[in-house]
N, CA, C and O of each residue as an XYZ file, in Angstrom:
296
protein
N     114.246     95.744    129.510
C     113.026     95.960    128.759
C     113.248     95.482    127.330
O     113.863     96.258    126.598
N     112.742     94.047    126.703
C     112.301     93.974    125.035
C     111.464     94.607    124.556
O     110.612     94.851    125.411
N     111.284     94.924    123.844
C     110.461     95.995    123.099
C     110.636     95.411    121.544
O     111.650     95.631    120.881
N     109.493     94.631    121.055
C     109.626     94.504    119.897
C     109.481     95.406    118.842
O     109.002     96.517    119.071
N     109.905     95.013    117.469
C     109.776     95.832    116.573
C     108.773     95.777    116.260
O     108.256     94.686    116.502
N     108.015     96.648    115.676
C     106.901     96.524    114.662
C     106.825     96.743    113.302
O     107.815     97.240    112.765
N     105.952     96.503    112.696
C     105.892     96.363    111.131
C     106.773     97.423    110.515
O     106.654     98.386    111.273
N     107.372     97.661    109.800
C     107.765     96.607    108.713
C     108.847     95.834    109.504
O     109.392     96.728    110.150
N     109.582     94.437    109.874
C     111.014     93.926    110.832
C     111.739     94.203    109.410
O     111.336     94.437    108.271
N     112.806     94.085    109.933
C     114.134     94.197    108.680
C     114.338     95.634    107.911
O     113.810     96.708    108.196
N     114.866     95.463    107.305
C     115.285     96.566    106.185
C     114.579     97.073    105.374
O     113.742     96.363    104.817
N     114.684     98.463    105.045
C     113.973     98.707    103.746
C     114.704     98.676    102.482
O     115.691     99.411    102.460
N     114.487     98.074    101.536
C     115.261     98.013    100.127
C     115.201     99.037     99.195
O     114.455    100.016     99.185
N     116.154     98.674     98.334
C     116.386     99.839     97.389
C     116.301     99.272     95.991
O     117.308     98.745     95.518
N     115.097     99.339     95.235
C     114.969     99.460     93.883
C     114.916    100.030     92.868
O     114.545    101.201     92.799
N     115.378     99.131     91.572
C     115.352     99.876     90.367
C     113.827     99.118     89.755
O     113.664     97.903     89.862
N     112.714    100.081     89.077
C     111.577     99.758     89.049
C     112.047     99.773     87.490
O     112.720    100.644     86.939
N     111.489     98.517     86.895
C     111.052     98.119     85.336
C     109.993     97.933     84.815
O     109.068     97.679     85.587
N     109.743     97.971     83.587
C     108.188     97.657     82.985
C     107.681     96.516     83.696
O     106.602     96.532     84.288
N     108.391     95.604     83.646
C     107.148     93.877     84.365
C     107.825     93.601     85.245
O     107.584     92.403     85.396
N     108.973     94.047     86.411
C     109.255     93.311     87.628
C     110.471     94.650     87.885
O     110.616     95.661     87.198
N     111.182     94.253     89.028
C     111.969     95.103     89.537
C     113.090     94.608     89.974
O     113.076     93.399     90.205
N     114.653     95.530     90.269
C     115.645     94.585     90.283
C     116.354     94.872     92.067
O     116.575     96.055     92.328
N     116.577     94.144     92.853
C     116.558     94.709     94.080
C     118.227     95.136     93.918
O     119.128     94.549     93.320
N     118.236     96.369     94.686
C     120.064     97.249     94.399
C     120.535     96.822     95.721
O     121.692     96.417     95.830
N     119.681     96.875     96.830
C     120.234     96.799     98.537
C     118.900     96.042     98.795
O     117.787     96.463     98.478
N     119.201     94.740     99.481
C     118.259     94.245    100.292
C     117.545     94.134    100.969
O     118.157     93.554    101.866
N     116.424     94.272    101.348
C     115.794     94.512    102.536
C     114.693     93.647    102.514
O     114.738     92.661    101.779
N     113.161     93.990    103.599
C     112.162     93.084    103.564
C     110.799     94.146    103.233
O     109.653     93.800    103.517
N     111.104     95.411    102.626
C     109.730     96.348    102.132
C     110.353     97.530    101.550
O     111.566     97.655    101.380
N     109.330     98.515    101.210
C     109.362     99.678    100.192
C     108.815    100.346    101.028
O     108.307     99.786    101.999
N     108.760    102.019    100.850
C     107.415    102.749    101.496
C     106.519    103.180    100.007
O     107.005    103.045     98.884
N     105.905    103.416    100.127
C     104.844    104.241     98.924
C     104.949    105.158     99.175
O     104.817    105.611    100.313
N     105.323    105.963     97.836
C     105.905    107.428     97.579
C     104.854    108.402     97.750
O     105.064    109.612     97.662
N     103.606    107.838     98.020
C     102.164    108.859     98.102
C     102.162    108.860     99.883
O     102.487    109.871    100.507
N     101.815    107.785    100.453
C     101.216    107.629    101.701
C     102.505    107.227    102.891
O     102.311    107.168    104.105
N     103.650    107.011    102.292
C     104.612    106.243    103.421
C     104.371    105.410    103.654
O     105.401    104.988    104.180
N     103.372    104.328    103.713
C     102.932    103.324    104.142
C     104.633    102.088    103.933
O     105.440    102.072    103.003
N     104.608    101.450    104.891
C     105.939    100.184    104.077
C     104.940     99.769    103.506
O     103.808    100.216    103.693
N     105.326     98.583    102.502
C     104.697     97.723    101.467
C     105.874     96.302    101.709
O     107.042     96.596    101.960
N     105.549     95.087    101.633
C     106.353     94.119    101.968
C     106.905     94.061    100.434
O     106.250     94.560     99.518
N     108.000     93.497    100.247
C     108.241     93.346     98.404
C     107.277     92.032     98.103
O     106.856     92.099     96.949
N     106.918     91.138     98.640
C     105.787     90.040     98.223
C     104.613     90.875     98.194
O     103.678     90.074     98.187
N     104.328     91.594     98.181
C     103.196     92.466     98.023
C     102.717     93.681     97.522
O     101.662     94.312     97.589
N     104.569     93.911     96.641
C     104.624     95.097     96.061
C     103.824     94.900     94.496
O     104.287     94.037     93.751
N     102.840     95.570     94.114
C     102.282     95.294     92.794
C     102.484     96.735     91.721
O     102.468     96.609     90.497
N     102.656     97.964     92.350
C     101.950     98.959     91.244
C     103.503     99.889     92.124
O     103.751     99.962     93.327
N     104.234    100.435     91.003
C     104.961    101.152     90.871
C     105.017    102.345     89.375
O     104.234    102.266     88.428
N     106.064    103.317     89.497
C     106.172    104.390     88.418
C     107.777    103.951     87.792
O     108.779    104.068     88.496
N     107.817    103.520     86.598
C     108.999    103.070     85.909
C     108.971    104.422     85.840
O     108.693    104.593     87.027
N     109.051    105.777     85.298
C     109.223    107.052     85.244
C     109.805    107.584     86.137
O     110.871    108.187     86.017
N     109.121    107.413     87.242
C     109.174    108.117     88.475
C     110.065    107.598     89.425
O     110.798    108.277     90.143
N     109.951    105.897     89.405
C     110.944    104.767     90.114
C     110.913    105.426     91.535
O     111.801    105.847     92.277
N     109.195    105.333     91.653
C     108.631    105.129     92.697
C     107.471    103.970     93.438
O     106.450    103.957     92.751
N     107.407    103.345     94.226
C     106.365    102.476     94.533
C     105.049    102.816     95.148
O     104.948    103.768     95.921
N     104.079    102.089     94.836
C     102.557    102.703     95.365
C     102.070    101.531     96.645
O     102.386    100.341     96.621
N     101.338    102.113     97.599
C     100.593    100.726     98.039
C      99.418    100.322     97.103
O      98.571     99.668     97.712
N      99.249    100.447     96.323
C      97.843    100.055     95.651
C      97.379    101.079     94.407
O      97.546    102.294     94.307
N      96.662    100.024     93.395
C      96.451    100.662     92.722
C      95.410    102.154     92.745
O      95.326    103.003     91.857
N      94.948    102.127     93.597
C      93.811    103.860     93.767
C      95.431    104.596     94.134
O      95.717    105.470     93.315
N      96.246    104.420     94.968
C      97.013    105.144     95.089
C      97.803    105.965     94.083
O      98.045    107.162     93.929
N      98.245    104.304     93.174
C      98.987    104.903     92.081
C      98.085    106.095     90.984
O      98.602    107.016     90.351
N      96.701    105.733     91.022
C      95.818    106.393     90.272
C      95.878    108.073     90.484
O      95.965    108.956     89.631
N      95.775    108.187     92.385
C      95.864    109.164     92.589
C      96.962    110.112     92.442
O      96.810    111.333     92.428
N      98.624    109.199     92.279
C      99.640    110.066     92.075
C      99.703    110.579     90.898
O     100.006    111.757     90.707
N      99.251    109.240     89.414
C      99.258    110.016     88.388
C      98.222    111.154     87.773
O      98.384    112.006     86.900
N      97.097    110.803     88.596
C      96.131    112.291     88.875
C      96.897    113.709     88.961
O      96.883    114.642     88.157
N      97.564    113.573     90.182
C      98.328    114.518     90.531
C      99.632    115.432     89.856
O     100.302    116.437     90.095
N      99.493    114.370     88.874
C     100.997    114.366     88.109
C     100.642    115.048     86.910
O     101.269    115.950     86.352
N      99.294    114.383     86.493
C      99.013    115.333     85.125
C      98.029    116.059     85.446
O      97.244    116.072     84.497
N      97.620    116.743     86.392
C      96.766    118.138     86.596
C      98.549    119.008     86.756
O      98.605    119.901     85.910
N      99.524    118.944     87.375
C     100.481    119.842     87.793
C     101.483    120.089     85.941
O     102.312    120.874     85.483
N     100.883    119.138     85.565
C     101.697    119.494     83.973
C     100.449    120.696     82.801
O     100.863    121.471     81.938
N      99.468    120.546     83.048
C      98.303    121.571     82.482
C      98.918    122.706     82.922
O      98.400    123.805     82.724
């Protein structure tokens, strides 16, 4: 029995998140988003937390984590 893989194939990587780009620590071919789990491919990674040095799938996402982030600091 083959049984292919499904999305994401390969590895997941390990980054250090910076103000304008990111530096890869362990190689791979995606991220998950720290809100939803979703993988994210790294060609498609756009919106991360330099703070948090976490990744988002998208910007509403990221919106919604830092929502979340500053109602729990009030």
């Amino acid at each position: 029995m083959n049984i292919e893989p499904t999305f994401p194939p390969g590895r997941e990587a390990k980054l250090r998140y910076g103000d304008a780009d990111y530096q890869i620590l362990h190689p791979g071919e995606f991220v998950r988003c720290a809100v939803t789990g979703r993988p994210i491919r790294l060609d498609e990674l756009r919106y991360w937390s330099v703070e948090r040095q976490e990744p988002y799938a998208n910007a509403s996402v990221a919106f919604q984590r830092y929502n979340a982030l500053l109602g729990s600091r009030q």
